[in-house]
C-alpha positions as CSV (number, residue, x, y, z in Angstrom):
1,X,-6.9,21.7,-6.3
2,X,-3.1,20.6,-7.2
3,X,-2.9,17.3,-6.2
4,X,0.2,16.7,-3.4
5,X,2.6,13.3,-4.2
6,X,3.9,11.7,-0.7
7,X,5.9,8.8,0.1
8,X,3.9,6.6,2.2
9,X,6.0,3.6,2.7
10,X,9.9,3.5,2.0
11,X,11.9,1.0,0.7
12,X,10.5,-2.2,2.7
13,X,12.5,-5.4,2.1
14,X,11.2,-9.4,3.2
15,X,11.6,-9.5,6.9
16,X,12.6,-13.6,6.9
17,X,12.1,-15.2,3.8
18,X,10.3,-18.6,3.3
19,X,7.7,-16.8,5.8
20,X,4.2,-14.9,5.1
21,X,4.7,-11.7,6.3
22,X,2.5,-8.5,6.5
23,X,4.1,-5.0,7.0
24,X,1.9,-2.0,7.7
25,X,3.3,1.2,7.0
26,X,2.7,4.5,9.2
27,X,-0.9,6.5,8.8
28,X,-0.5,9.3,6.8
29,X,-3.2,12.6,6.6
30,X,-5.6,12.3,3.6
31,X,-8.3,14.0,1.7
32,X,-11.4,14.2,5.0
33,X,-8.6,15.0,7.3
34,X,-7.9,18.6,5.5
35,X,-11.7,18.8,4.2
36,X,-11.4,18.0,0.8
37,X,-14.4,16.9,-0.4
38,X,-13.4,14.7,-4.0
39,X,-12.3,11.6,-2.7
40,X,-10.0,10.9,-5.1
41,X,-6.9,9.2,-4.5
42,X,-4.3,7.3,-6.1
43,X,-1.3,5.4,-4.9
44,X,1.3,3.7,-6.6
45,X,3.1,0.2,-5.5
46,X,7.0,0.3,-6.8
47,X,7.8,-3.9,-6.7
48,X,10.9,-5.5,-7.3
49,X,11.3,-9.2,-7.3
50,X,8.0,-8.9,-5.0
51,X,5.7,-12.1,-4.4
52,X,3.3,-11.1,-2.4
53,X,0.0,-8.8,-2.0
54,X,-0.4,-5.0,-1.7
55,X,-2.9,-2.9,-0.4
56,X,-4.1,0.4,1.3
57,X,-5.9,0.6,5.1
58,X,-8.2,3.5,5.4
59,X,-10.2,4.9,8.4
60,X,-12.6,7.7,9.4
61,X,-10.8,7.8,13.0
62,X,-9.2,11.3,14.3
63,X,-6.7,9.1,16.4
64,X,-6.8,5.6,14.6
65,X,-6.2,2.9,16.9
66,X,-5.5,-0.8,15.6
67,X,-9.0,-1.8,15.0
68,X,-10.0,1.4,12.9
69,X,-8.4,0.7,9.7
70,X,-10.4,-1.2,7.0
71,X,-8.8,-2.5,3.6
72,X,-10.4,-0.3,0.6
73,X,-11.1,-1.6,-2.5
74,X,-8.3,-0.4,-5.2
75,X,-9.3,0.1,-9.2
76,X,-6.9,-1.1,-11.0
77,X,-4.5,-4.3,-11.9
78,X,-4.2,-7.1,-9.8
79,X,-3.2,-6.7,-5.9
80,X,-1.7,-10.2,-6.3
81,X,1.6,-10.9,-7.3
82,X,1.8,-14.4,-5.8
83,X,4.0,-15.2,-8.8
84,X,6.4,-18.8,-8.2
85,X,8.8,-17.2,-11.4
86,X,10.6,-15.2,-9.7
87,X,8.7,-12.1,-8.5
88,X,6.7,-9.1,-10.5
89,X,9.2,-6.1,-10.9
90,X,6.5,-3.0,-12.5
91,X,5.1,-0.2,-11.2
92,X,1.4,-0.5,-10.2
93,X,-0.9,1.8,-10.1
94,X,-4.4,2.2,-8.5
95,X,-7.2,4.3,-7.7
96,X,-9.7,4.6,-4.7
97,X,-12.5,6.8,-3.7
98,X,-13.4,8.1,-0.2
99,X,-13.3,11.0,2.2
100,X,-10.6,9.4,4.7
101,X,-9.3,10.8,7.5
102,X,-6.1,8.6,7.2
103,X,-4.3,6.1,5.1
104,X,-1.5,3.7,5.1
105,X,0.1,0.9,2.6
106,X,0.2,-2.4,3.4
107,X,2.9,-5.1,2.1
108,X,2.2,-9.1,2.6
109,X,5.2,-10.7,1.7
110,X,4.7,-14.4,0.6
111,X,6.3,-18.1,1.7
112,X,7.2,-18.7,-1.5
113,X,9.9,-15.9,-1.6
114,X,12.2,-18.4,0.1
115,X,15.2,-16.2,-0.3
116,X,14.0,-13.2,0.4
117,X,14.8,-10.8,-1.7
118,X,11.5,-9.4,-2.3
119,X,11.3,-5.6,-2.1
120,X,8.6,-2.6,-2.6
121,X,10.9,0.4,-3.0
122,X,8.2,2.8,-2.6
123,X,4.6,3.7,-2.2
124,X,3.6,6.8,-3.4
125,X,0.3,8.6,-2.6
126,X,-1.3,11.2,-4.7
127,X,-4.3,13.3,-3.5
């Protein structure tokens, strides 16, 4: 199967810095909810000047409420980028297995990023 590239979460800046704060993004469709049967997926996290943690929600839900969603495990670098120098500007890449009805990114912006000015430009989903 080709594999299809989405934009799961747009450019998301530090709602108040010098505050931990966690942004979900919206649910998108994934492999279980069209019937593929790999589970393969991967996502990739474009930081700049981020401090913080990233992460994808999954869930075998048809009409996901609030409580359906459950952190999967990405393989891959660190998730972590509680870095006091500044922030981690990269691209990180990740990989996770499972037949998912829906997905979404999720962004936890640190305290330390007093000022800020934090961002994840994207989040891009491959399956």
């Amino acid at each position: 199967m080709p594999s299809t590239s989405i934009t799961i979460l747009g450019s998301t800046s530090h709602p108040s810095g010098g505050t931990t704060t966690t942004v979900y993004g919206d649910k998108h469709k994934a492999d279980g909810y069209y019937g593929f049967t790999d589970g393969l997926h991967t996502v990739a996290f474009y930081l700049t000047g981020f401090v913080g943690q990233v992460g994808i929600q999954g869930t075998l839900a048809k009409t996901p409420g609030d409580n359906d969603w459950a952190d999967l495990t990405l393989t891959g670098p660190t998730t972590d980028y509680n870095d006091s120098t500044g922030g981690t500007t990269r691209v990180s890449a990740y990989n996770f297995t499972g037949n998912f009805t829906y997905i979404r990114a999720w962004v936890e912006f640190d305290s330390t990023d007093t000022s800020g000015t934090g961002v994840i430009s994207k989040v891009l989903y491959n399956y």
